[in-house]
N, C-alpha and C positions, 0 to 999 in steps of 0.2 A: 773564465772564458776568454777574456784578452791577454795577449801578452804586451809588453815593454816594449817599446823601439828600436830598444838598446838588444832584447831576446832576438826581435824577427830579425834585426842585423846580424844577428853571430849566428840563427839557424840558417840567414841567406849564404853567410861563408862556409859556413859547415857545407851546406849541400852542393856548391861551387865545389868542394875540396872531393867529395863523396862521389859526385858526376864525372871531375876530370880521372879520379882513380880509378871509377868503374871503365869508365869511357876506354881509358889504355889497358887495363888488364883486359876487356873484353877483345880489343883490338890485338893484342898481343896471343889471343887464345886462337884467332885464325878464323875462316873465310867459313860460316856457315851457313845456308839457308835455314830460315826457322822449321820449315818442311821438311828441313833436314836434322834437324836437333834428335840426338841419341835419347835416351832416359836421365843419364849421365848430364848432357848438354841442359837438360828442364831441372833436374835434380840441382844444380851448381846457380842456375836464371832462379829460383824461388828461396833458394836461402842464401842469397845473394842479397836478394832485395830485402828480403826479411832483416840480414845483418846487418844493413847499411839503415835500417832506419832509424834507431834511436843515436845512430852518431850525426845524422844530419840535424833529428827535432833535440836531442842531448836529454834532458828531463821535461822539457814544455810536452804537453800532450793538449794543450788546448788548441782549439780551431784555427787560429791565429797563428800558431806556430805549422800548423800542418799546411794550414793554407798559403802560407811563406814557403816553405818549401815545395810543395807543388806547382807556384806558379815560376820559381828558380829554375826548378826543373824542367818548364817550358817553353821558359825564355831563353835556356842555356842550349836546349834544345834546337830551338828559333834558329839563335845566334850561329852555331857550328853549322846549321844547313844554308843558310845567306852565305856565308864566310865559304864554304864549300862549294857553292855556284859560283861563286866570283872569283875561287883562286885554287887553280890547280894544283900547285905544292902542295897546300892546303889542306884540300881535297885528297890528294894521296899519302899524305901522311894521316890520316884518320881513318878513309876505307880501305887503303893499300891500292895494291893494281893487280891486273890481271894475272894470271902466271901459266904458262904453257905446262900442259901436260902428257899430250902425246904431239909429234912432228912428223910429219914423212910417212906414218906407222910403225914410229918408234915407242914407246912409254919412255917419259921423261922422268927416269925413277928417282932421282937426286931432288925434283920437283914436288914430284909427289910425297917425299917421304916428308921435306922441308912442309909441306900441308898437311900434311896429319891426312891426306887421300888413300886409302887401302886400293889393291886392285880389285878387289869385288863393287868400292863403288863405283872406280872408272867403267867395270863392266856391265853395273846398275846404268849409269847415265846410256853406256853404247847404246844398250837394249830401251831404253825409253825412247832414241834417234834412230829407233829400229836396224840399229847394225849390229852386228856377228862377230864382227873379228876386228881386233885393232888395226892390224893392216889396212882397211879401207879406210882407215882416220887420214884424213890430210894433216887437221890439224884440231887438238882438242885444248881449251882453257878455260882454266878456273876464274869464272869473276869474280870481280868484287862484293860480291850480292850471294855469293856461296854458289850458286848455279854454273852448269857446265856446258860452257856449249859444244858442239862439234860439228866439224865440214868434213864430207866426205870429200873421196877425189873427183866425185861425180860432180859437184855443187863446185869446187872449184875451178874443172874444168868448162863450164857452161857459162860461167862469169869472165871469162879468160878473153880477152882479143884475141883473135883468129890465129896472129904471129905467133903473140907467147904461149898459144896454146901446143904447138908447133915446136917451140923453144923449149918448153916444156918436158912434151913427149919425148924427143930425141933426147933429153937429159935422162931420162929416163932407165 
């Protein structure tokens, strides 16, 4: 039922090695909402987790060794979201940054492709911001949180000082 000291030490490194690999491959798979996750996306999240557990506990199946690894995985947890608040670099190298996706009422398609973004879900998000047609996007971006936001031209014209609204227009 207990393990060695010497055990919960190498299952602590193990899952230290198992969290940073997760941690970048997941990061490197790109900007998803969980509301957003395919079959694909939950299919890849459950034998994921499933694979990576016996390389964290190795042969220990006792309480001790699992109980080491779950509280690693909290504190490592912990650790990356303090470290995140406090340092922007930091911080965008782990959840990335936002990325433009339509401008002007353009589609920024070199953006979109570089995110794995189809146009039907750029035209899923329009219709949830209750808009019709790309054209009326001023400006549309993917966060970091996989969510999409969008400004119309309406919303940034109303927020506009009177001048640049003016400066604006005549750009137009």
């Amino acid at each position: 039922m207990f393990t060695s000291w010497h055990t919960a030490l190498e299952i602590v490194g193990r899952t230290t090695a198992v969290y940073l690999l997760v941690l970048i491959g997941i990061r490197l798979t790109g900007k998803r909402e969980v509301g957003q996750m395919t079959p694909f996306d939950l299919t890849l999240l459950l034998l994921l987790s499933n694979s990576v557990q016996n390389a964290m506990t190795g042969p220990d199946t006792s309480l001790m060794g699992g109980a080491a690894a779950a509280l690693m995985l909290l504190l490592l947890n912990y650790l990356f979201a303090e470290v995140s608040g406090l340092n922007r670099r930091f911080r965008t190298f782990i959840e990335g940054s936002p990325t433009l996706l339509i401008h002007n009422g353009n589609l920024v398609t070199a953006h979109c492709a570089k995110e794995h973004i189809s146009l039907d879900q750029v035209h899923r998000a329009l219709r949830e911001h209750g808009i019709e047609n790309i054209h009326d996007v001023a400006l549309a971006v993917l966060e970091v949180d996989g969510s999409i936001s969008v400004l119309k031209y309406d919303d940034v014209h109303s927020h506009m000082h009177p001048q640049k609204r003016l400066k604006f227009l005549h750009r137009q």
